[in-house]
C-alpha positions as CSV (number, residue, x, y, z in Angstrom):
1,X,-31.2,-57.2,7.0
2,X,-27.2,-56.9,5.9
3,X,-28.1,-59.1,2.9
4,X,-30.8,-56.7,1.6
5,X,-28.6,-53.7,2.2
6,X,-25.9,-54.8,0.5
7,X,-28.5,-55.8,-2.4
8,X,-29.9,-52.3,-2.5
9,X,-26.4,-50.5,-2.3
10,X,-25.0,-53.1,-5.0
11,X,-27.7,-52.4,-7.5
12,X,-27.7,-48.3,-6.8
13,X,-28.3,-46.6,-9.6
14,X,-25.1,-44.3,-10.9
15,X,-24.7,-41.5,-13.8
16,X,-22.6,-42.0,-16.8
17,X,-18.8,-40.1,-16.2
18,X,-19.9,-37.7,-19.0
19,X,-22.4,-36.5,-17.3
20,X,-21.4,-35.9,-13.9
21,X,-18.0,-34.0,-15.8
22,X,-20.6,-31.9,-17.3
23,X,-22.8,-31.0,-14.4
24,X,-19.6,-30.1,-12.3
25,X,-18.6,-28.2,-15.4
26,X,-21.6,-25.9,-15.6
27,X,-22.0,-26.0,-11.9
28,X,-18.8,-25.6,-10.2
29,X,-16.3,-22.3,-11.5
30,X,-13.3,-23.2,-13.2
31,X,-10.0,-23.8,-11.5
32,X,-8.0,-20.9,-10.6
33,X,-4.5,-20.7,-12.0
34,X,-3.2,-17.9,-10.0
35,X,-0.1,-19.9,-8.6
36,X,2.2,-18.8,-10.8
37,X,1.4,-15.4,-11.0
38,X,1.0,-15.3,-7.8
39,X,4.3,-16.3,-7.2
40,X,6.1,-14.4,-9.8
41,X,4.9,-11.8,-7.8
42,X,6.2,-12.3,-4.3
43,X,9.5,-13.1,-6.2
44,X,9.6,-9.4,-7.9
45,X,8.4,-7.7,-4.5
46,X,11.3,-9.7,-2.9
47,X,13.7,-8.5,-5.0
48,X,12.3,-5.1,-5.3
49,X,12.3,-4.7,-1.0
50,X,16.1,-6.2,-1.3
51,X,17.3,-3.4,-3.4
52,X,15.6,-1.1,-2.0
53,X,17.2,-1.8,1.6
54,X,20.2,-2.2,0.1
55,X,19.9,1.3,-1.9
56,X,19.3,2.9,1.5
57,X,21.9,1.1,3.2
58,X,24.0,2.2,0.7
59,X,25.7,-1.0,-0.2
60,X,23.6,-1.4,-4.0
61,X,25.4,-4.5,-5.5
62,X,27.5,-3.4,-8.6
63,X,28.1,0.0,-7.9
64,X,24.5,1.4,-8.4
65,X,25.0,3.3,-5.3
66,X,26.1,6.9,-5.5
67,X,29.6,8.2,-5.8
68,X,29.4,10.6,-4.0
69,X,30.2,10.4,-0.1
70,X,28.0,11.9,2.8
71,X,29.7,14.4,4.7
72,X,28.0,14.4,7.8
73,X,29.8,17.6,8.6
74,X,28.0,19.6,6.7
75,X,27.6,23.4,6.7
76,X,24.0,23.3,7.7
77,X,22.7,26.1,10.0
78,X,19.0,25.9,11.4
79,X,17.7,30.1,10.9
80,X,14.3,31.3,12.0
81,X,13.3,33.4,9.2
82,X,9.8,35.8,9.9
83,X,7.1,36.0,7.1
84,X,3.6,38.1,7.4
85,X,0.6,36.2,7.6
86,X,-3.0,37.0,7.4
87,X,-5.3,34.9,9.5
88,X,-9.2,35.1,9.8
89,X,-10.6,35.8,12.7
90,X,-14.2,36.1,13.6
91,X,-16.4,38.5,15.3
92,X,-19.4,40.0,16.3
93,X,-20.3,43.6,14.8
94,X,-22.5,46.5,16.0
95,X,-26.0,45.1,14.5
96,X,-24.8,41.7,16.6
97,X,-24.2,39.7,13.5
98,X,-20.9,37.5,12.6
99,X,-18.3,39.4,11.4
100,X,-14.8,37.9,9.5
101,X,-12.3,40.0,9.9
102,X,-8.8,39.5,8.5
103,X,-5.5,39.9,10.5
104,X,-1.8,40.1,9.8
105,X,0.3,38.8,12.2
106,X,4.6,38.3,12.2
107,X,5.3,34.2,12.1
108,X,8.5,32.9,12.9
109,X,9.5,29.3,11.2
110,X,12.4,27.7,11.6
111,X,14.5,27.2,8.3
112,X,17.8,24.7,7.4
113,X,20.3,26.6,5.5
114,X,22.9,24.7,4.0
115,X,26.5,25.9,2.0
């Protein structure tokens, strides 16, 4: 039974190259070459986060960072400064139907002031 077997297997029939590059070409979707764009764009979104940590930090490589010092004794003041506001509110009237009425009522917000 191994001698036939090996008959059968040694006289398989097999398609021509051309024609199996062609099938895979119409069947199969072309190869993706996103690896380099894909990697140029890690590399800018690296280099993108770095400055941007290093803006906030403060310590931007060749003096990009600001001049200008923080003073973190600043002449800041938190005031509560009062503003009118109207506000809806609803009702019921005399013929038992919903009524919107408008209010005005005193809010008090809490402001920074700064010199």
């Amino acid at each position: 039974m191994d001698e036939m077997e090996d008959r059968l297997r040694a006289a398989r029939p097999a398609p021509r190259d051309e024609f199996v590059r062609e099938l895979e070409g119409r069947v199969l979707p072309p190869p993706h070459r996103a690896a380099p764009l894909l990697a140029a764009v890690v590399l800018v979104g690296t280099l993108a986060t770095i400055l941007v940590v290093l803006g906030v930090a403060g310590a931007l490589p060749l003096g990009l960072g600001s001049e200008r010092e923080v003073d973190a004794s600043s002449d800041c003041s938190t005031v509560m400064t009062k503003r009118t506001e109207r506000r809806p509110v609803f009702g019921v009237g005399t013929n038992g139907r919903l009524r919107l009425d408008y209010r005005d009522e005193v809010v008090f917000e809490p402001r920074t002031r700064c010199r």
